[in-house]
PAVODO-457289 format. One record per residue (C-alpha): x, y, z; residue number from 1. Coordinates in steps of 0.25 Angstrom, whole numbers, plus 5000, padded with zeros to 4 digits. Example, Ala and Ser with C-alpha at 12.3 -4.5 7.8 and 13.67 -1.06 7.14 Angstrom:
! residues 2
marpa east: 5049, north: 4982, up: 5031, resi: 1
marpa east: 5055, north: 4996, up: 5029, resi: 2
This chain:
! residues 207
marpa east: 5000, north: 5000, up: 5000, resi: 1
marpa east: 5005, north: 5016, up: 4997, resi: 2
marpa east: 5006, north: 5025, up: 5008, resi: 3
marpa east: 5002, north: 5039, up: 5001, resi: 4
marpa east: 5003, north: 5053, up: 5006, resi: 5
marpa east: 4987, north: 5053, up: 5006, resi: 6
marpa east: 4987, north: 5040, up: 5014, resi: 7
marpa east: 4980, north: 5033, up: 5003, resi: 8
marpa east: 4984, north: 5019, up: 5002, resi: 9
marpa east: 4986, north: 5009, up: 4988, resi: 10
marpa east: 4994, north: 4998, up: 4982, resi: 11
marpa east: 5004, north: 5003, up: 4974, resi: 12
marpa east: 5004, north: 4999, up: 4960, resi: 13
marpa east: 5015, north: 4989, up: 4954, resi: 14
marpa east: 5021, north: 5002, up: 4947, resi: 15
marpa east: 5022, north: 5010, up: 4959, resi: 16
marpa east: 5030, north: 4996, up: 4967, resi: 17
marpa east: 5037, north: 4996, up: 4956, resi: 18
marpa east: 5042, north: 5011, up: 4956, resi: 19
marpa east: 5043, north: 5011, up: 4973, resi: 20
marpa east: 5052, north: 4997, up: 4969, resi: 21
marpa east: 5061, north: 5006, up: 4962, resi: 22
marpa east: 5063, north: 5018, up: 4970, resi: 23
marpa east: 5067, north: 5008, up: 4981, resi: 24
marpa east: 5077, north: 5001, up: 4974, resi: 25
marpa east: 5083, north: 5014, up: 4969, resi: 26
marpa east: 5084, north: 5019, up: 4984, resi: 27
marpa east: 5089, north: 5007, up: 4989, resi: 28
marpa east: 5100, north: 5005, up: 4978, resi: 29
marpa east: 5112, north: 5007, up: 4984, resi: 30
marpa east: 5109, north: 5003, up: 4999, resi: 31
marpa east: 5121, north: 4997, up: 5005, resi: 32
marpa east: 5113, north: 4982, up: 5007, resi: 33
marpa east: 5108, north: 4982, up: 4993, resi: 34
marpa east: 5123, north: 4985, up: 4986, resi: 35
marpa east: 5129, north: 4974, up: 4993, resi: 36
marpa east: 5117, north: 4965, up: 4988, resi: 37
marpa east: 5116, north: 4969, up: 4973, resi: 38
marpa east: 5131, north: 4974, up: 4969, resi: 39
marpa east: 5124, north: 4981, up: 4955, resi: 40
marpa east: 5115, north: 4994, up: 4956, resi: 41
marpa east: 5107, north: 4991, up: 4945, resi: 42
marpa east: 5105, north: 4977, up: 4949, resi: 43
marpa east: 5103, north: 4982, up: 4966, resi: 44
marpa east: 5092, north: 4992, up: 4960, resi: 45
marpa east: 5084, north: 4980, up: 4954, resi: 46
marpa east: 5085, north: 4972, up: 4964, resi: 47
marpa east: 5080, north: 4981, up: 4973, resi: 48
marpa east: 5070, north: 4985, up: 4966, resi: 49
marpa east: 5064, north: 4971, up: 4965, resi: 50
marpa east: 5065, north: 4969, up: 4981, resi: 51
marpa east: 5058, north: 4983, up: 4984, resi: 52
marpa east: 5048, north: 4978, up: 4973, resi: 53
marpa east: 5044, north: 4966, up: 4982, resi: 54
marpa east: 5043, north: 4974, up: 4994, resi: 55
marpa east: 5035, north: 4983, up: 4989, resi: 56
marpa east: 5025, north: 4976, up: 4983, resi: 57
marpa east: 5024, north: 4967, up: 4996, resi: 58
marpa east: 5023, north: 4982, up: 5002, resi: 59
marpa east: 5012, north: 4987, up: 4993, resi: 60
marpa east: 5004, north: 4975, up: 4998, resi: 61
marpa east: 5009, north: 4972, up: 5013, resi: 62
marpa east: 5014, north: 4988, up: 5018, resi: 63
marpa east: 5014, north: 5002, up: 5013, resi: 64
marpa east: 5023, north: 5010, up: 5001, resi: 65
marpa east: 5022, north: 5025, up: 5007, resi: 66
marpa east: 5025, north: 5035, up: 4996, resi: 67
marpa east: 5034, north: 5046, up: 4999, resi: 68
marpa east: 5028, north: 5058, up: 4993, resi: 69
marpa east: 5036, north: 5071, up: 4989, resi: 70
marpa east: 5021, north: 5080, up: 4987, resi: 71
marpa east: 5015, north: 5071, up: 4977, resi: 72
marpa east: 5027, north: 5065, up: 4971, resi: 73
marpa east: 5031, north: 5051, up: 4975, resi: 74
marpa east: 5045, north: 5050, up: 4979, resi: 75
marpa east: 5049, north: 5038, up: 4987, resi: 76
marpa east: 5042, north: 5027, up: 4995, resi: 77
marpa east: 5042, north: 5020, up: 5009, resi: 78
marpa east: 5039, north: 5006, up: 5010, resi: 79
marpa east: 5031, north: 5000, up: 5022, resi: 80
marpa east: 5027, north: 4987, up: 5027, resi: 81
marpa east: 5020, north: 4982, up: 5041, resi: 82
marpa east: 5030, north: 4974, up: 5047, resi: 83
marpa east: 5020, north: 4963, up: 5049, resi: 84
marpa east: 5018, north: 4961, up: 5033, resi: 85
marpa east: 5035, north: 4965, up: 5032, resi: 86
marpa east: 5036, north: 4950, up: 5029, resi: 87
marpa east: 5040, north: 4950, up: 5013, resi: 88
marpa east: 5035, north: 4936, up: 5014, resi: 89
marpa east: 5035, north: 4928, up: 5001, resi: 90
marpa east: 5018, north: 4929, up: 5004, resi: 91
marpa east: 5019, north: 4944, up: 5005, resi: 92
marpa east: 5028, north: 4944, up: 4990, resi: 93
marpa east: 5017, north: 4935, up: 4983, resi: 94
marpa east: 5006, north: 4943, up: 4989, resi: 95
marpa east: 5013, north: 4956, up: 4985, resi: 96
marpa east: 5015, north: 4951, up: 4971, resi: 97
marpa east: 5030, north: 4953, up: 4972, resi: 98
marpa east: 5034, north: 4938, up: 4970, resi: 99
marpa east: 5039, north: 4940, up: 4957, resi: 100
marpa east: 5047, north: 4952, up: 4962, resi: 101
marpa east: 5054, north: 4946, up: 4971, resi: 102
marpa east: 5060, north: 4933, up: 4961, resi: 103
marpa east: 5062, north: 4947, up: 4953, resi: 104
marpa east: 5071, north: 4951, up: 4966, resi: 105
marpa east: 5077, north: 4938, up: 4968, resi: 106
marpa east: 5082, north: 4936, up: 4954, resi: 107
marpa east: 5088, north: 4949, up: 4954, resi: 108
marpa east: 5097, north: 4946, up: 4965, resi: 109
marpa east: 5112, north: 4938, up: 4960, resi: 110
marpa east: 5113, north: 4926, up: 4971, resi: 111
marpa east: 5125, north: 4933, up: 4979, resi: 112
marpa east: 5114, north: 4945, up: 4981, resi: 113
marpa east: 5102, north: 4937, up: 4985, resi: 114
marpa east: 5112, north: 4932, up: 4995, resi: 115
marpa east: 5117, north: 4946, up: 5001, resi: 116
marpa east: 5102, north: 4949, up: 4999, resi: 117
marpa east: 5098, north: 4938, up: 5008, resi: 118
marpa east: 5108, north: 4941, up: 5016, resi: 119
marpa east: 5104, north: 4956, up: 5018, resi: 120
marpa east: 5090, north: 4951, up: 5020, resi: 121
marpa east: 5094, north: 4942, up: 5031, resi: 122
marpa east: 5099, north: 4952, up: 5040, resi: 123
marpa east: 5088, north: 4961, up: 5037, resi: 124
marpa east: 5079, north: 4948, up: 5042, resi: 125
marpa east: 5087, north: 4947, up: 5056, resi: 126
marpa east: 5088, north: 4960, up: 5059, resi: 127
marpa east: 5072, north: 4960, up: 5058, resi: 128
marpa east: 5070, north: 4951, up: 5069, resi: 129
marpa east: 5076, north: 4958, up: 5077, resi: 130
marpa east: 5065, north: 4969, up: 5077, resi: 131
marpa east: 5055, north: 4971, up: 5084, resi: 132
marpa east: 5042, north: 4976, up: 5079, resi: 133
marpa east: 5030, north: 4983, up: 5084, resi: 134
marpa east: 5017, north: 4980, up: 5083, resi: 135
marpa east: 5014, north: 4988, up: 5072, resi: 136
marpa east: 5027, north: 4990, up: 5063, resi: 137
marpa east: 5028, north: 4993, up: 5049, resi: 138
marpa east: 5041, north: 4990, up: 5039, resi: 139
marpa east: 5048, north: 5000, up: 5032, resi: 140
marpa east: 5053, north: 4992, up: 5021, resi: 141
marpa east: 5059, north: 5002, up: 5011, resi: 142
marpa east: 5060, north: 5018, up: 5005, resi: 143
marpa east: 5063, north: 5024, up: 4997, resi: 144
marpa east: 5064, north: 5040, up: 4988, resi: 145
marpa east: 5067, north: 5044, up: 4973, resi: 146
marpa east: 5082, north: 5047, up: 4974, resi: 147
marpa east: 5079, north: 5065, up: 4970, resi: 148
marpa east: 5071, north: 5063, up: 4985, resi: 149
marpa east: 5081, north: 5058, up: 4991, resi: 150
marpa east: 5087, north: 5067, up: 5005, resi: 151
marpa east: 5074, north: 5076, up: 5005, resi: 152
marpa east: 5069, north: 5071, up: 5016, resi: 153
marpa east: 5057, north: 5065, up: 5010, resi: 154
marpa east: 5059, north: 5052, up: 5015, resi: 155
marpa east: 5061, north: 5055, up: 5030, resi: 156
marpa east: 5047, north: 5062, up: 5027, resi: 157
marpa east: 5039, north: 5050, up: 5024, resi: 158
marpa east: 5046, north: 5042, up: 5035, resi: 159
marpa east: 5041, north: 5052, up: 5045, resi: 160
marpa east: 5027, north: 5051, up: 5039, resi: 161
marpa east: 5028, north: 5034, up: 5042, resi: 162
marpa east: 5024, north: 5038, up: 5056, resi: 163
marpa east: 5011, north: 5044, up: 5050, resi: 164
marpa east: 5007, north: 5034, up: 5041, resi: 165
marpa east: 5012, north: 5022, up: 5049, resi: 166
marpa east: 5006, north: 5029, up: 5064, resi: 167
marpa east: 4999, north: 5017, up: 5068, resi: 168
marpa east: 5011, north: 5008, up: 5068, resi: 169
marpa east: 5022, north: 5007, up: 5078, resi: 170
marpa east: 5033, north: 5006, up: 5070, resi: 171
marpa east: 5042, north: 5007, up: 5056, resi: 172
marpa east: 5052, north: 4999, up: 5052, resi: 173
marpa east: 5064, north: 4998, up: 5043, resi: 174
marpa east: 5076, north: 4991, up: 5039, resi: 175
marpa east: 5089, north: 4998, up: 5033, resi: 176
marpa east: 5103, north: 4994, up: 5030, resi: 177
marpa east: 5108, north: 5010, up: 5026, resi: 178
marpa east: 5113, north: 5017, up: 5038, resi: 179
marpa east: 5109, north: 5031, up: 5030, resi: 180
marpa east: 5095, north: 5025, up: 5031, resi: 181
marpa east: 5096, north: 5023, up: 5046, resi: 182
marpa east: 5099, north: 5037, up: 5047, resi: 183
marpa east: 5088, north: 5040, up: 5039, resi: 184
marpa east: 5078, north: 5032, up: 5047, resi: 185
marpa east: 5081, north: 5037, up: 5060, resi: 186
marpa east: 5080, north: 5051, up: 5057, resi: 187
marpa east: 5064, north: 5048, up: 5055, resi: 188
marpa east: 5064, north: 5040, up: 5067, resi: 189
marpa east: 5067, north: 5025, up: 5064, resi: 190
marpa east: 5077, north: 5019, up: 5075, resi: 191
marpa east: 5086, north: 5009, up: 5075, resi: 192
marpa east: 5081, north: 4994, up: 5080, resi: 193
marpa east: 5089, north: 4984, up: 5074, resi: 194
marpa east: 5105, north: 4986, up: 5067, resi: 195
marpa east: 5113, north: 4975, up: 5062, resi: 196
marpa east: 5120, north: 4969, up: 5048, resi: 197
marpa east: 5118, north: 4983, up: 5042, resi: 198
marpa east: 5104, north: 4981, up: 5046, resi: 199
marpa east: 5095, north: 4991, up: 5053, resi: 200
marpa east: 5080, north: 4991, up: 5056, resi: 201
marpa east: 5074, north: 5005, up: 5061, resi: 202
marpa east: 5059, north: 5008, up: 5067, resi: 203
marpa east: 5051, north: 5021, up: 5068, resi: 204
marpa east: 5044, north: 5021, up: 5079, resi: 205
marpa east: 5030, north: 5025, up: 5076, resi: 206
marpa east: 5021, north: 5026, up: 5092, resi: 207
């Protein structure tokens, strides 16, 4: 479901995934995880773009996509999940209509990068056991802005709004491996909970 500035709430069409898709593995392109997964930029942007294609369209169905509005132009997009449905369940992909995305995902990937990728994932997996969750939490899986928006202060905007349009949950949370985006975070109010093998979850407390 879309978050829009005029709280109105639809599914987005397969062309606007597809757009959100690419915007996200344009931001995310030269992430320190992802370089040492894919070696190639060209190849790490398809890739990329094929796995925030999967969680989108398991986001479109299970959680929120919140557009990020500069006036009345789109500029970027902030991707929401309840923690209960954060599952990414092979359920959740058929019922999404992304299995076909994901083979797409997998087949992109050499062995030696499904491996670090697995590997990556992994330590993303142990270090989420180790959280604990509130009743009412929801998962901030990704964000992301057109590159000419970029350090304008649009983003720490819409973050600020999240306690508005999430105000009867407890909490938000996400996961990063960028210490820039740690910074980032905490100066909208997400703390550290959890730090370890380049890992870090954060949580904005919402009561």
């Amino acid at each position: 479901m879309i978050y829009y500035k005029d709280k109105s709430l639809e599914r987005f069409s397969k062309a606007q995934i597809k757009v959100v898709s690419e915007l996200y593995g344009e931001a995310f392109l030269n992430h320190s995880k992802w370089k040492k997964v894919v070696l190639s930029e060209s190849r790490r942007r398809k890739v990329l773009t094929h796995l925030f294609h999967i969680l989108n369209k398991i986001a479109n169905k299970y959680g929120d996509i919140i557009v990020v509005c500069d006036d009345d132009i789109e500029i970027g997009y902030i991707t929401l999940v309840d923690i209960k449905d954060a599952k990414f369940s092979l359920g959740q992909i058929i019922k999404s209509n992304a299995l076909f995305t994901c083979l797409k995902f997998l087949f992109s990937l050499k062995i030696n990068e499904l491996l670090k990728f697995n590997c990556f994932n992994n330590d993303l997996k142990n270090a989420y056991k180790n959280i604990d969750f509130k009743e009412k939490t929801m998962h901030l899986l990704n964000a992301g802005i057109k590159p000419e928006y970029k350090g304008q202060g649009y983003m720490s905007k819409w973050f600020r709004k999240l306690r508005v349009i999430y105000n009867d949950f407890d909490e938000i949370l996400l996961e990063t491996s960028e210490s820039i985006n740690e910074l980032i975070y905490s100066k909208v109010g997400f703390e550290v909970v959890y730090k370890k093998n380049n890992v870090t979850y954060m949580k904005l407390d919402l009561r």
